[in-house]
Every structure is written in structure tokens, then in C-alpha cells.
C-alpha positions in Angstrom: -22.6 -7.5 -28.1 -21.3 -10.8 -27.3 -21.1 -12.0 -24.3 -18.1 -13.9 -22.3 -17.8 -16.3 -19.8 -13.9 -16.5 -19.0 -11.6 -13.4 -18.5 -9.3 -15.0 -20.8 -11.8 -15.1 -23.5 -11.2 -11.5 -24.3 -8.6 -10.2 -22.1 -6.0 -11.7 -24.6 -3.0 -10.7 -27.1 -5.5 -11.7 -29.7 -8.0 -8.4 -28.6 -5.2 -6.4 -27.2 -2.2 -6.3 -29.8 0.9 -4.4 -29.1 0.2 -0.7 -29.3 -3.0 -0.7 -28.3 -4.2 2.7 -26.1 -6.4 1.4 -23.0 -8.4 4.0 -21.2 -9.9 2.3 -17.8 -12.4 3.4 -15.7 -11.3 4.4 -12.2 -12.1 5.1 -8.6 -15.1 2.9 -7.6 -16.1 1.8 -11.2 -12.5 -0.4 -11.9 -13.1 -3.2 -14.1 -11.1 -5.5 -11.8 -11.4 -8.8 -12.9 -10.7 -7.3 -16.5 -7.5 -5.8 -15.2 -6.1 -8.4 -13.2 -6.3 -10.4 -16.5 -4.3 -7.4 -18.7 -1.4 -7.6 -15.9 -1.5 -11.6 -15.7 -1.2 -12.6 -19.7 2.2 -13.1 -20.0 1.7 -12.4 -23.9 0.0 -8.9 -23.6 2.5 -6.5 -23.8 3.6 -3.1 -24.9 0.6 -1.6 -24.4 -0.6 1.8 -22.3 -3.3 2.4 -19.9 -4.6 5.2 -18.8 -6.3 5.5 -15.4 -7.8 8.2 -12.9 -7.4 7.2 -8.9 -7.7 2.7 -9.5 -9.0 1.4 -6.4 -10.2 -2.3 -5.4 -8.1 -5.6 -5.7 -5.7 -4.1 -8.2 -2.1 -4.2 -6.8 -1.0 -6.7 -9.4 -1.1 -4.2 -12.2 1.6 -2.3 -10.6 4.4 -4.9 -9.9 7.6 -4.6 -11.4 7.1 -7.6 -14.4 3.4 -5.6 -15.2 5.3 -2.3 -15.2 7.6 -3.7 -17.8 4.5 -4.4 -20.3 2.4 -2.0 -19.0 3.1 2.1 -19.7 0.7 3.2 -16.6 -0.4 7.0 -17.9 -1.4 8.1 -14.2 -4.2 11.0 -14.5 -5.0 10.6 -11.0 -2.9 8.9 -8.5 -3.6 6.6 -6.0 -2.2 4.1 -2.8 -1.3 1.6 -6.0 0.4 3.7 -8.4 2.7 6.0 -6.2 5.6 4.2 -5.8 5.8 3.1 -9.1 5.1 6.7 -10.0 7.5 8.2 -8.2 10.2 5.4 -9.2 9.5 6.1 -13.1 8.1 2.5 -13.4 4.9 4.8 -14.6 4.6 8.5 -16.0 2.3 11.3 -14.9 -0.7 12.2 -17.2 -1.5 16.1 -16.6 -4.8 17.1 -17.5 -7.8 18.9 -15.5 -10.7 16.9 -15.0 -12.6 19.1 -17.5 -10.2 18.7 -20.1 -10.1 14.6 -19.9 -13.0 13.9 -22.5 -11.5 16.5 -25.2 -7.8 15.2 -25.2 -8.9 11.7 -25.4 -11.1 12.4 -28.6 -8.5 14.9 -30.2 -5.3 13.5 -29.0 -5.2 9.7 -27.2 -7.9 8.1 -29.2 -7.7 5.3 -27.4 -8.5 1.9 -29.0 -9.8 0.0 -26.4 -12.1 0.7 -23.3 -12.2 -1.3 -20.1 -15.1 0.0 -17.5 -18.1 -1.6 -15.6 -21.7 -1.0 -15.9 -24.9 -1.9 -14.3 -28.6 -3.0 -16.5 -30.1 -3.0 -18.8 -32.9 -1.2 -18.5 -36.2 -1.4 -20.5 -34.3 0.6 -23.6 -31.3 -1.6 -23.8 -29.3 1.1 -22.1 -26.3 0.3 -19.4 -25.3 2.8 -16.8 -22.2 3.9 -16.3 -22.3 3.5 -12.7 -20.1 5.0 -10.1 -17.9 6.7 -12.8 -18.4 8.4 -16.1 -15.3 11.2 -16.0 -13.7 10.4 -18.9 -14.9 7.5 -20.0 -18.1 8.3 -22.3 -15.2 9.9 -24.8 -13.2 7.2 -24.6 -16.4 5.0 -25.7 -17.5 7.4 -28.3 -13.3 7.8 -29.6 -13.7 4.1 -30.1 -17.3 4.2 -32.0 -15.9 6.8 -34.6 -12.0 5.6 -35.1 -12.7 1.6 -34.2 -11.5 -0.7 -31.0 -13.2 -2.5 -28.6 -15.3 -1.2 -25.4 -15.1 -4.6 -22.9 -17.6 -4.2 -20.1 -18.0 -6.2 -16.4 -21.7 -6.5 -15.5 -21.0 -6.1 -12.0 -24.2 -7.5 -10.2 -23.0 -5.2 -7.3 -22.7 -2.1 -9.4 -25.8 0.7 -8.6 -27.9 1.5 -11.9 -26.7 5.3 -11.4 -29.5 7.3 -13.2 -28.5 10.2 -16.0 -25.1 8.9 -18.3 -26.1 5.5 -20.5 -24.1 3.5 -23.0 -26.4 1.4 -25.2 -25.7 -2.4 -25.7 -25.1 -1.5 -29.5 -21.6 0.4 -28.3 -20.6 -2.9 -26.3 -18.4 -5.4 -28.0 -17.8 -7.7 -25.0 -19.4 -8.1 -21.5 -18.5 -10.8 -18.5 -20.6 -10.9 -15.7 -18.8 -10.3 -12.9 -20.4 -10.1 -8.7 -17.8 -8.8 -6.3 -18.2 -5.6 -4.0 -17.3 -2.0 -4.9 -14.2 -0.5 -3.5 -15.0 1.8 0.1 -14.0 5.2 0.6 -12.2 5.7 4.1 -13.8 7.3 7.1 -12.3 9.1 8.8 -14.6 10.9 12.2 -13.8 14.6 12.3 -11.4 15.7 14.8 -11.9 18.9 16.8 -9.5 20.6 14.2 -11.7 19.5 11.1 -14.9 20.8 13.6 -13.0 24.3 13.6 -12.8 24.4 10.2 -16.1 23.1 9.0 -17.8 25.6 11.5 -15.7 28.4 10.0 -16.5 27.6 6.1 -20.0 27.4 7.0 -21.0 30.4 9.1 -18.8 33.1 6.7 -19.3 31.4 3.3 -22.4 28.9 3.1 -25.9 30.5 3.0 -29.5 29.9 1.9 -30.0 28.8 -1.6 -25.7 27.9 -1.8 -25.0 25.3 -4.4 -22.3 22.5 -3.5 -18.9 20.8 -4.5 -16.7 19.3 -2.2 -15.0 15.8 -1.9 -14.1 13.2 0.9 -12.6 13.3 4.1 -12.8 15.1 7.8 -13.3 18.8 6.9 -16.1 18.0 4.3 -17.7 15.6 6.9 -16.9 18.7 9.6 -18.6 21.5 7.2 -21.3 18.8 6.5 -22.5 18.8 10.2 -21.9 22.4 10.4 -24.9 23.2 8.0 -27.1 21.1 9.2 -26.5 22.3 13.0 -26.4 25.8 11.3 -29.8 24.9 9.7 -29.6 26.1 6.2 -31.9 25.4 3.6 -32.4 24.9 0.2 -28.8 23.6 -0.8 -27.8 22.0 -4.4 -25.1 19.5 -5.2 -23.4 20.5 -8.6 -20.3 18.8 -7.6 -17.3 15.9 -9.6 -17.5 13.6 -6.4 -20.0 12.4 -4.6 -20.0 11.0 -1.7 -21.5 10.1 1.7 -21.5 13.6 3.5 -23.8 14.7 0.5 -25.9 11.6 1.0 -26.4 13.0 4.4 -27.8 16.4 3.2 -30.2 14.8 1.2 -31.2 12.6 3.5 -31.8 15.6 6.0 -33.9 17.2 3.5 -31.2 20.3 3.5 -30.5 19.7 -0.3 -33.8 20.5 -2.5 -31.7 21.8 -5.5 -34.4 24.6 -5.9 -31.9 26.6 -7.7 -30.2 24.4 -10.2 -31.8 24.3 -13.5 -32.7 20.5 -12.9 -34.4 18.9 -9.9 -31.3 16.2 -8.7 -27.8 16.5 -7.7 -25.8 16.8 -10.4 -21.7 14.6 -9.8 -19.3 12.7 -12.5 -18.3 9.7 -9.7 -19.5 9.0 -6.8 -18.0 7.2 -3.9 -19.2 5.2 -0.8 -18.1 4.2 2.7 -20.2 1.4 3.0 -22.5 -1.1 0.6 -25.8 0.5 1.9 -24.1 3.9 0.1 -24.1 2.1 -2.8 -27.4 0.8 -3.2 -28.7 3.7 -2.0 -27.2 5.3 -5.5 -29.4 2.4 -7.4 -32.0 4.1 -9.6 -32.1 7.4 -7.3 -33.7 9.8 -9.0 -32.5 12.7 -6.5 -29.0 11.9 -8.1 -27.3 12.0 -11.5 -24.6 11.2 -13.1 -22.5 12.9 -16.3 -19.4 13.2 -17.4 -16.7 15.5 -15.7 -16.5 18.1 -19.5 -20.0 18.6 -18.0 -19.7 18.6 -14.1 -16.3 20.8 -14.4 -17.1 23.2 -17.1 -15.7 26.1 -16.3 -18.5 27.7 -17.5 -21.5 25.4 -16.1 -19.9 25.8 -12.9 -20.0 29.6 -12.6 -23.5 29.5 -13.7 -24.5 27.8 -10.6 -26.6 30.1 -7.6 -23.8 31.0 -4.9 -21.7 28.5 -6.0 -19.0 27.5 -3.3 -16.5 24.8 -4.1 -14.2 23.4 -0.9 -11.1 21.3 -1.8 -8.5 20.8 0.5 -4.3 20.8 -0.3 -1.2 20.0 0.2 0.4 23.1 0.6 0.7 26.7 0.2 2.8 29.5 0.2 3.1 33.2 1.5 2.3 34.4 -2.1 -1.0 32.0 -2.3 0.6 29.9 -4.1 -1.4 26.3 -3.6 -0.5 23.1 -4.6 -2.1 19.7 -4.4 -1.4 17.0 -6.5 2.5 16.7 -5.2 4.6 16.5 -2.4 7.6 18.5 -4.2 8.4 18.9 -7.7 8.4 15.5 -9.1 7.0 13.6 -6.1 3.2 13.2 -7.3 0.9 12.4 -4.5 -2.3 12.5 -6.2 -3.2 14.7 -9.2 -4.4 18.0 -11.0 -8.1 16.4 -10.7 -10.8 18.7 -10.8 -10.0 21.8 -8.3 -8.7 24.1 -10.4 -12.4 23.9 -12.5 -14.0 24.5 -9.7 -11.6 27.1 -7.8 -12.3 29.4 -10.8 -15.7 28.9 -12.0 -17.0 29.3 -8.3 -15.1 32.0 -8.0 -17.1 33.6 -11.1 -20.5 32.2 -9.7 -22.9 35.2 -8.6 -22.2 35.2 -4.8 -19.7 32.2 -5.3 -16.6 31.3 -3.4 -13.2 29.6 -4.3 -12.4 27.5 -1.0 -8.9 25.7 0.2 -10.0 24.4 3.6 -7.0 22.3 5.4 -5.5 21.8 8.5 -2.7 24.0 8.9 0.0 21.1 9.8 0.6 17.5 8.6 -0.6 14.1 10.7 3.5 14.6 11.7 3.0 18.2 12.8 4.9 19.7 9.7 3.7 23.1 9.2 1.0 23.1 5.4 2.3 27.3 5.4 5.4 27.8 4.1 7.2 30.8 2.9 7.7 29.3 -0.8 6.7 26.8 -2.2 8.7 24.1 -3.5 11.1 24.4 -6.2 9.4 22.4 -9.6 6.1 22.1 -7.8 2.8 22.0 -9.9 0.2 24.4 -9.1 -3.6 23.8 -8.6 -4.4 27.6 -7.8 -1.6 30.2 -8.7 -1.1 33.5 -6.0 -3.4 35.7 -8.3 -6.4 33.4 -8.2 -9.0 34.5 -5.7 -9.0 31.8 -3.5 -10.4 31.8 0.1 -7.8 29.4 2.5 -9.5 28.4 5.8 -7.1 26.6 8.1 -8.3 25.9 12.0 -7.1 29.4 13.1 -9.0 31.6 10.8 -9.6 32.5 6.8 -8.2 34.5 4.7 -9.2 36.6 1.5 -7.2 37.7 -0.9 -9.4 39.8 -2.8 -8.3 43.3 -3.2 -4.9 42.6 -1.1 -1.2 43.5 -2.1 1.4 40.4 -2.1 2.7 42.0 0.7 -1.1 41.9 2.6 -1.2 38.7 1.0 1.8 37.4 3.0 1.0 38.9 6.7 -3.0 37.5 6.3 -1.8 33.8 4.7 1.0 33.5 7.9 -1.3 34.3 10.1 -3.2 30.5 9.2 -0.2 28.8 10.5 0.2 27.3 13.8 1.3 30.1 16.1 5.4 29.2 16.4 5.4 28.7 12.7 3.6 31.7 11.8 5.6 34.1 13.9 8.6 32.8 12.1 7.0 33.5 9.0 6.3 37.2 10.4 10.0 37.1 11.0 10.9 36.3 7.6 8.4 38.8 6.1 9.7 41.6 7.9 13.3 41.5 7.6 12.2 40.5 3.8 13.4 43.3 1.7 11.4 41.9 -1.1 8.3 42.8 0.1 7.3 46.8 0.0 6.9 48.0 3.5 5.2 44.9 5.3 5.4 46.4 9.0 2.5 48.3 7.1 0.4 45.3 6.7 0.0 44.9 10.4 -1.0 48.4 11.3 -4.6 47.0 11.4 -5.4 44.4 13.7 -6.3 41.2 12.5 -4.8 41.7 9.0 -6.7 42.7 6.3 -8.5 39.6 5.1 -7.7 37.8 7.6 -10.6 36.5 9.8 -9.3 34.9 13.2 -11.3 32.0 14.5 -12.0 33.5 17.6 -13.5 36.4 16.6 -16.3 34.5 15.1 -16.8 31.7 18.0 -15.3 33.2 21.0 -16.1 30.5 23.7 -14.8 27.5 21.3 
């Protein structure tokens, strides 16, 4: 391992030739000063980089002249890389989180690595901080096929506990000090409240094991279980972030049930510095990467798993998208939510949760009658997915398309969802669906009220 003390020393066209395959650590783990260098060398071009969700001081890698040496394979979009996404300055990378590690051994092979690690420790090991995801494989690609893995040593970055790379597997390292990208916070409106108290009274219990992400529902449903007082929750989760800090913190989380004693996540996130160094050498937390965390098949072996992720839209048919705004628009990406929609859903008393507010900041309606023409899919109508909007939840299980239909309008916001009726009813398409109403609520649906009647 050698180590550098300018940028320029290694971020160079004499390191990074024409061709070469760059796989980046994202989120709250970007290498920034190492990046800012790869968009500012006027004599590195032609080269790709691929990236899940960049965040921090970062812009520059997206202007128009970086674009034009830069092939940006977005696997998870963020505020930096949509325009350019949606302008085709930059392409689209589709892949579940779970399936990140194996195509970038089998089919990228990426010959350099960019991320940012915290250590040593007493071994000679470096954590991987904030993020691992994808980028152990793209380490271990470069270890068996040859490149370079360039590090920052960011004196801010938390020791995370659980995923190391070993100074042998370092080629360059510049010590960097600058602080970690925030997550937004956002205080949960009365509409989040509605639908974090809903999620947790029907679906979280004693014993339930954990995965949601960032934002004013999983802040809601967070306060919900501690007012509701359960006990004995684990965290098996791909994000972590300050609402499970809470839980831990308020002794609901003990993990009793996983087969390990910590919280188990593949990036972790913070609103504030303190989050971070509370991450620093934490045993109650882990880190590993997201072939791990979103296995399909580790995931459905957790107790009660329930998984809530949030979307942008979905259908009368169930159809549930999240990654973009219509066909080609991309908002986001395929991330991890279909791992965990269907491995919860095959968890011993598990549950597969879209939890959203039924309209848009701008009042459009988030239930439509179909969903957009092109659109990718994160959960298609025949999954068993749960959708919990502020007016009730519905369950599809056991349900016709036509039940489907009646129980998924009634989540709307009441004008839209008696136009929805409308539509379903002088639908031909769909057999009888007068029929569907016979029973009142739906079947499946669950109305808000009937659960708390006085809020």
C-alpha cells in the first residue's frame, strides 16, 4: 500500500487509462476528493463509472464537459445524476441490490475501485464504513483479474464494525478530513402519523424483525412502536439509519431472534455528525455487503420478518413501481425492495409492506387506474404485497383482480377513489365488480377508522 499525498498523484491518465471500468462507493461512503479529481483531469477520459445514490460535494462529475468523458452507469439515482439521466448525458444501470456483487464479478469486472475507509485496527484491517453494497466485489474482481483499489482515509469516517478490507488489498490511500454527507429530516406530518400507527398496530408485533429506510413514514412507524411498546425487535435491514438508532437507543431492539446479537444493514446513513460517531466501533451494529443483507433467502429466514418501503406509484392491478416517474424518466432506482418485498413475504409470520401517502407534495393522486406505459416494476400485481396509504391497508392475499381493484381504490383520497370506483364499474374488463362491494369495507381492505376511531 503506498500512500499519497496529492489527489493528482494517483487520480491521473497514468493510473486511469482509457477503458478503464470504475466502480465507486456511494451514498455516505463517496470518495469525494478522489472524484472531484476523475471529473477535473482534463486528460482522463473515456472511462465508465458506476455508482449507487453519490451524495456529498460531487456536482462537478455531472456537468456537461465530465459527461463527455465520463459514461455515468447510474445503479441508483440521485439529486446529481437525474437530469443528466433523464437527458441521456448518463445510462441507467438495472440491477437489484442483491444482485450488484455477482454481476460485477461475472460480468463488469471492474478494474479500478474508488471508496473510503476508516482504521486500521490492531490486524491491519480497514472498514468499509458507511457503505459496503457492492463494493467488497468490486475489491475482490480487482484482487483476482488485476487494477487498482484507491482509498480516502477519511478522519471523519466511523470504524463500522463487521465488513474489513485488509491494507494488503490497498494499492493507494490519501488521507482525506471532511464531513460525511447528511440524510434529510423531514418531522412526520399527521398523514405520515396515520400511517405509521396503522403499519404498527396490524403488522408489527413482539419478537418482529426490521427493514425500512428514510423518511416521514419510517420516522412515523418508528414512534408508533415505541408508543405501542413492543419488545424484542431486530434490525436485519440494507439501510440504516437514524429511526433505527432510536430503537436501539430505547432498548426496543435486543435482536433476541436473529441468529447474531447486533443489527445486521449494508449502508447506513445519518442526519447529523453525532449519528455518525455513534456508528464508530458499535458493537450493537454491523455492517456486510447487500448479496448478504438482500438475499432472498437470508431475508425470509428472519423471525416475522416485515420490510416497509415506500413508492411512487401504483395501480388498480397492484402494480407498484418506484424507481421512475414514467417509463424512461428514472427518479431513483430498482435498489433493494423487491429483495425484501419477497423474502419477507416468505418469512414465518412476515409481511411485504408499501407504506405511502396516497397523493404527491402537489396533491396528485399515487393510485391510479394503470400504470404508466414503459414503467419499471419493483413489485408486480401477483406479489403479495400489503399497501398502507393514510386511509387504510389493503391485502391482496387470496383476492381476484377484480377484489384487487375495489380494495387498492379505496386507498385513494376520497374524490379520486370514487372515480376510480367509477371506472371499475362501467369497466367491462373486470368480471362482475359491483360484486366486490357487496361486503362492506372490501375484502382486504382495512379502513383507518375502524382501527382508531377517535383519530
Amino acid at each position: 500500500m503506498k500512500f499519497v499525498k496529492k489527489v493528482e498523484d494517483v487520480i491521473n491518465a497514468t493510473y486511469i487509462k482509457p477503458g478503464s471500468v470504475i466502480y465507486t462507493a456511494g451514498n455516505a461512503a463517496v470518495p469525494q476528493k478522489l472524484l472531484k479529481q476523475l471529473a477535473r483531469d482534463p486528460y482522463i477520459y473515456n472511462v465508465d463509472l458506476l455508482s449507487v445514490l453519490l451524495l456529498g460535494d460531487v456536482g462537478e462529475l455531472f456537468s456537461e464537459v465530465a459527461c463527455q468523458k465520463i459514461r455515468h452507469r447510474i445503479i441508483f439515482s440521485g439529486p446529481y445524476s437525474r437530469e443528466p439521466l433523464n437527458k441521456g448525458m448518463a445510462t441507467y444501470q438495472l440491477m437489484h441490490l442483491s444482485d450488484i456483487p455477482k454481476q460485477i464479478l461475472n460480468y463488469i469486472k471492474p478494474n479500478v475501485v474508488m471508496l473510503t475507509v476508516a482504521g486500521p485496527d490492531n490486524g491491519g484491517n480497514y472498514s468499509y464504513g458507511t457503505t459496503v453494497e457492492g463494493v467488497q466485489s468490486a475489491v475482490h474482481s480487482i484482487r483476482e483479474n488485476g487494477g487498482l483499489v484507491i482509498v480516502e482515509r477519511n478522519k471523519q469516517m466511523p470504524f463500522v464494525l463487521g465488513t474489513t478490507i485488509h491494507e494488503s488489498e490497498i494499492d493507494f490511500m490519501l488521507d482525506t478530513d471532511y464531513p460525511l454527507p447528511l440524510s434529510p429530516v423531514h418531522q412526520p406530518d399527521e398523514t405520515a402519523q396515520r400511517i405509521g400507527r396503522l403499519v404498527t398496530e396490524l403488522y408489527i408485533k413482539n419478537g418482529s424483525t426490521l427493514q425500512y429506510g428514510i423518511g416521514e413514514v419510517p420516522d412515523a412507524v418508528t414512534d408508533s412502536i415505541i408508543n405501542k411498546g413492543v419488545r424484542d425487535i431486530g434490525i436485519y435491514t440494507e439501510l440504516f439509519a437514524d429511526a433505527m438508532r432510536k430503537l436501539i437507543d430505547e432498548g426496543v431492539v435486543t435482536n433476541k431472534y436473529l441468529d447474531v446479537n447486533f443489527s445486521i444493514a449494508s449502508i447506513f446513513l445519518a442526519a447529523d455528525k453525532a449519528g455518525y460517531d455513534w456508528l464508530d466501533y458499535n458493537s450493537s451494529v454491523q455492517s456486510r455487503p447487500c448479496n448478504f443483507t438482500n438475499s432472498i433467502i437470508r431475508i425470509a429466514q428472519q423471525h416475522k420478518m416485515v420490510a416497509i418501503n415506500s413508492a411512487i406509484g401504483v395501480d388498480l392491478h397492484g402494480n407498484i413501481w418506484a424507481d421512475s416517474l414514467k417509463g424512461r424518466q428514472i427518479y431513483s432506482g430498482i435498489g433493494g425492495q423487491a429483495d425484501f418485498l419477497r423474502g419477507s413475504y416468505l418469512s414465518e409470520g412476515g409481511h411485504a409492506i408499501i407504506a405511502m401517502k396516497s397523493t404527491t407534495a402537489s396533491g396528485i393522486s399515487k393510485i391510479v387506474d394503470m400504470c404508466p406505459e414503459g414503467i419499471t416494476t419493483t413489485a408486480i400485481s401477483a406479489d403479495p404485497v400489503i399497501i398502507v396509504t393514510e386511509h387504510g391497508a389493503f391485502d391482496p392475499r387470496g383476492l381476484s383482480i377484480g377484489e384487487h381493484a375495489v380494495g387498492i381504490a379505496h386507498l385513494a383520497e376520497p374524490v379520486t377513489r370514487d372515480a376510480l370506483l367509477k371506472r371499475i364499474y362501467e369497466s367491462p374488463e373486470f368480471h362482475k365488480p359491483r360484486q366486490a362491494l357487496k361486503d362492506r369495507p372490501p375484502k382486504g381492505f382495512i379502513p383507518y377508522h375502524s382501527i382508531f376511531k377517535y383519530n
